[in-house]
C-alpha positions, -999 to 999 in steps of 0.1 A, spaced: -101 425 -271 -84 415 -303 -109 394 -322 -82 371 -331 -72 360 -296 -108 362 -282 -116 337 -310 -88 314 -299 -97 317 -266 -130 308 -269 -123 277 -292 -99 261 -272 -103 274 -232 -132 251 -228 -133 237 -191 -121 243 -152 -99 275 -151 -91 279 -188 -132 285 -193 -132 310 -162 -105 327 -184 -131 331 -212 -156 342 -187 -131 368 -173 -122 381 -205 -160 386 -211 -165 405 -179 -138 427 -189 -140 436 -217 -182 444 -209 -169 468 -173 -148 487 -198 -177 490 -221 -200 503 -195 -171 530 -190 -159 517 -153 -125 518 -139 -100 490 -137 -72 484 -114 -43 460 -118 -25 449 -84 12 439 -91 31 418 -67 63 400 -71 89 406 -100 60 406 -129 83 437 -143 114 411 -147 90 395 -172 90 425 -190 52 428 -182 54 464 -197 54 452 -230 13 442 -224 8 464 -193 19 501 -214 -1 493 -241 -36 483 -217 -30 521 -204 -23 534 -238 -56 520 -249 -74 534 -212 -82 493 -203 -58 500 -167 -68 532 -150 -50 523 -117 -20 506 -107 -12 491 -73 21 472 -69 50 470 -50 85 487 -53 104 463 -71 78 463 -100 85 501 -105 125 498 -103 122 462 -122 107 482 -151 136 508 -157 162 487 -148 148 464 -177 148 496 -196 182 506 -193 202 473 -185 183 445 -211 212 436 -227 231 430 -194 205 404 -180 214 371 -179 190 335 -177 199 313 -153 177 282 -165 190 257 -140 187 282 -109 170 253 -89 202 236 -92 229 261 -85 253 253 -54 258 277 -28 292 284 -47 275 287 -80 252 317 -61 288 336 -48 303 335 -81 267 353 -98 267 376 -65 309 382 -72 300 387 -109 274 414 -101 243 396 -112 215 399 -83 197 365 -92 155 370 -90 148 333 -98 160 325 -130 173 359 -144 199 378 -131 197 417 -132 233 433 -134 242 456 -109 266 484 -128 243 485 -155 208 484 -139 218 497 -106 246 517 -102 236 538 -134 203 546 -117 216 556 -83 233 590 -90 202 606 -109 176 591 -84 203 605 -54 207 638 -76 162 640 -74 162 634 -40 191 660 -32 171 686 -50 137 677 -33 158 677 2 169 708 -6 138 723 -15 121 713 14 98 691 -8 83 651 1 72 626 -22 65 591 -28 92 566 -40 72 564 -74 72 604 -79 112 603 -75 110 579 -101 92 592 -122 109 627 -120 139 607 -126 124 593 -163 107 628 -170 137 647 -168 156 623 -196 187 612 -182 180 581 -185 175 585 -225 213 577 -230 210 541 -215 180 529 -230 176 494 -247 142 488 -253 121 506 -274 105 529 -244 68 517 -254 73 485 -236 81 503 -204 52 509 -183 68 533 -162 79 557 -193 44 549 -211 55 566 -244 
């Protein structure tokens, strides 16, 4: 762990759950030392957060050896890849009127809480190359997971062209 934050940690986590945090860290960081495994488990939109910009670099450095999660954190993470720019905040979502939610849906924004991903640029420019991966594995007589057609999908570069973050803080490319 970076001395730096383990100091400020440690300074200032000093009771009830913010101490269990230190403790945590501790245990951590001392499984990694004794050269175990660690898993993450992702549910909900963590990737809208842009979680990849923490997660890529914890498998870069071998601290995440295994990753179970759910669907939308595996499309989340390239559509934040290719469609950043495009998102928009909603910061008073709690407040929106069922007519303020049709004019985001008639605008194309899909609303996950208090972001909206757009749907040209996030989905529509995904679904012709993941339709074109599964055409060819169709064709071929081959199976795979959703997260293999995704990952041929990145692999192959087509996506390059749309990109608008810098790739490293995508945990699904992991450059």
């Amino acid at each position: 762990m970076n001395k730096e934050i383990t100091n400020f940690i440690e300074k200032h986590f000093k009771h009830f759950n913010a101490a269990a945090l230190v403790d945590a860290s501790k245990a951590y960081n001392e499984h990694l030392e004794k050269g175990n495994k660690m898993m993450i488990t992702l549910a909900g939109a963590m990737s809208t957060a842009e979680l990849g910009k923490s997660l890529a670099e914890m498998i870069r450095q071998d601290k995440v050896q295994i990753i179970s999660t759910t669907g939308a954190n595996l499309e989340e993470d390239i559509f934040n890849l290719v469609a950043h720019d495009f998102y928009e905040r909603v910061p008073n979502y709690r407040d929106l009127s069922p007519q303020d939610e049709l004019e985001l849906l008639n605008k194309g924004m899909n609303r996950v809480t208090d972001t909206c991903i757009p749907e040209e640029e996030a989905f529509r420019r995904l679904e012709k190359h993941i339709l074109h991966v599964w055409k060819e594995a169709d064709r071929k007589g081959e199976r795979y997971f959703p997260h293999e057609f995704m990952y041929q999908m990145i692999r192959s570069g087509v996506l390059e062209q749309y990109y608008q973050i810098d790739p490293k803080d995508s945990w699904m490319v992991l450059t």
